[in-house]
C-alpha positions as CSV (number, residue, x, y, z in Angstrom):
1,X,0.0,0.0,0.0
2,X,1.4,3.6,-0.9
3,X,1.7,6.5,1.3
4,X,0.2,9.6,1.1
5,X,3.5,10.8,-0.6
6,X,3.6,8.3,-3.2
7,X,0.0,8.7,-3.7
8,X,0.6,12.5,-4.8
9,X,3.7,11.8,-6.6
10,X,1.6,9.4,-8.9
11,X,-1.0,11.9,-9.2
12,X,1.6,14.5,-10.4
13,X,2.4,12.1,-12.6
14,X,-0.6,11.0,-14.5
15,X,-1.5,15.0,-14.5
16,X,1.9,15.5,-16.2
17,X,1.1,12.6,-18.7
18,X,-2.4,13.8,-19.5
19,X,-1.6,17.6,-19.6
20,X,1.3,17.1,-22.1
21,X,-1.4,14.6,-24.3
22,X,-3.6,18.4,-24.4
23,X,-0.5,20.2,-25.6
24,X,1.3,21.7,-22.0
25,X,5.0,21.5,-22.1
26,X,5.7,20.6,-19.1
27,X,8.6,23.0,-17.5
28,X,9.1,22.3,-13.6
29,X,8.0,19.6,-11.1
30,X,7.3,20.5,-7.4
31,X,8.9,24.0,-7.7
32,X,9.6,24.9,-3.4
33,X,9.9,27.7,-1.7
34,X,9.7,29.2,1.5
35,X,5.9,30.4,0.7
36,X,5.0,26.7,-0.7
37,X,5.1,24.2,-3.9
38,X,3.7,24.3,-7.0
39,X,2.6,21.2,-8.5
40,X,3.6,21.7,-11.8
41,X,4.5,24.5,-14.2
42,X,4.0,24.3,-18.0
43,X,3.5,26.1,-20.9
44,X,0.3,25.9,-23.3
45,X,0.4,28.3,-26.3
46,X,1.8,31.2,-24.9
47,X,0.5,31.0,-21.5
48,X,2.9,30.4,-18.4
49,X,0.6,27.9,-16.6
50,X,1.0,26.6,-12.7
51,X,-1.0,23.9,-12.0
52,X,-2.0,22.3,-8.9
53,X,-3.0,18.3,-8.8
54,X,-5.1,17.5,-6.4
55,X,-6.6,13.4,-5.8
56,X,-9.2,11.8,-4.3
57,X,-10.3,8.1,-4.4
58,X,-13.8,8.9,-4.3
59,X,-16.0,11.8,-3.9
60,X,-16.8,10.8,-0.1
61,X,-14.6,13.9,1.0
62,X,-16.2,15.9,-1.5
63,X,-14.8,17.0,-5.2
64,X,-10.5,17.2,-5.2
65,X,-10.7,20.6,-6.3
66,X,-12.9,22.0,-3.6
67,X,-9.7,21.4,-1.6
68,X,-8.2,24.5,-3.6
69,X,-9.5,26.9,-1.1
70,X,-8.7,31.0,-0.8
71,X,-6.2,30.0,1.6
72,X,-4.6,27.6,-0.9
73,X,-4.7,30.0,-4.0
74,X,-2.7,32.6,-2.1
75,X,-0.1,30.3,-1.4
76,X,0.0,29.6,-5.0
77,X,0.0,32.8,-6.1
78,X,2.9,34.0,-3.8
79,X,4.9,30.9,-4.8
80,X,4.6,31.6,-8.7
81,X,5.9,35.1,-7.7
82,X,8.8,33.3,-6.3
83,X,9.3,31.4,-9.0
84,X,8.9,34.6,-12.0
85,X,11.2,36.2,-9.4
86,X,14.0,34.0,-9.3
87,X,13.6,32.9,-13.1
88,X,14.0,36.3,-13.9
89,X,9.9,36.6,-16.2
90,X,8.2,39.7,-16.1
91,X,5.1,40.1,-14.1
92,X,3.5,41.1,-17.1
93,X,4.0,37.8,-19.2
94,X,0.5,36.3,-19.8
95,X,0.1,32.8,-17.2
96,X,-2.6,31.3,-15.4
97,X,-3.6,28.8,-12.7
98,X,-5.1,25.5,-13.7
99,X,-5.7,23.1,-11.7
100,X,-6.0,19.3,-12.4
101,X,-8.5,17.1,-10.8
102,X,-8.0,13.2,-9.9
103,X,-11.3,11.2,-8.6
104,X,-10.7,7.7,-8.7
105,X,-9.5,7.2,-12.5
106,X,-11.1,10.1,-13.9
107,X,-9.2,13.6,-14.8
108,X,-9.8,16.6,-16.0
109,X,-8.1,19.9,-16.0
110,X,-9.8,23.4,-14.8
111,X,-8.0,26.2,-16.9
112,X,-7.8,29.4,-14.8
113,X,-9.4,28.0,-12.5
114,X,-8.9,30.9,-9.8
């Protein structure tokens, strides 16, 4: 049986799969910093794109993306400034949020989804 760890890290990795079969280039994997981790970061057309993954068996707990809460967003949001920041891309360079969503074997991807 896998860990929560190895559970995520499988996620990421069907999401990585899937995103790259609807045309993202995928860029980064688990960019850290001090103000958190992004999933993944990609480019679609000319959109910088950080995506969070999130899983869920089943739906018992509710719907994986409801789990990308305010709280949640601003931590991705300060981490992708990081990340322009220290990559040296201006502000102004068009990007988005997406975020993909596992429940049980289905996925699908929320563009700008916050």
């Amino acid at each position: 049986m896998m860990n929560r760890r190895e559970i995520g890290m499988a996620a990421e990795k069907t999401a990585c799969r899937f995103l790259e079969l609807q045309g993202y280039e995928i860029l980064e994997r688990n960019f850290a910093a001090k103000t958190g981790e992004i999933d993944i970061i990609a480019r679609q057309g000319g959109f910088l794109v950080f995506v969070e993954v999130k899983y869920r068996r089943n739906a018992a707990c509710g719907y994986p993306a409801e789990a990308v809460d305010a709280k949640k967003q601003m931590k991705l949001r300060r981490t992708a400034a990081v990340y322009l920041k220290k990559k040296g891309i201006p502000f102004s360079r068009p990007m988005r949020f997406d975020v993909v969503e596992i429940l049980g074997k289905k996925i699908r991807v929320i563009k700008n989804a916050f």
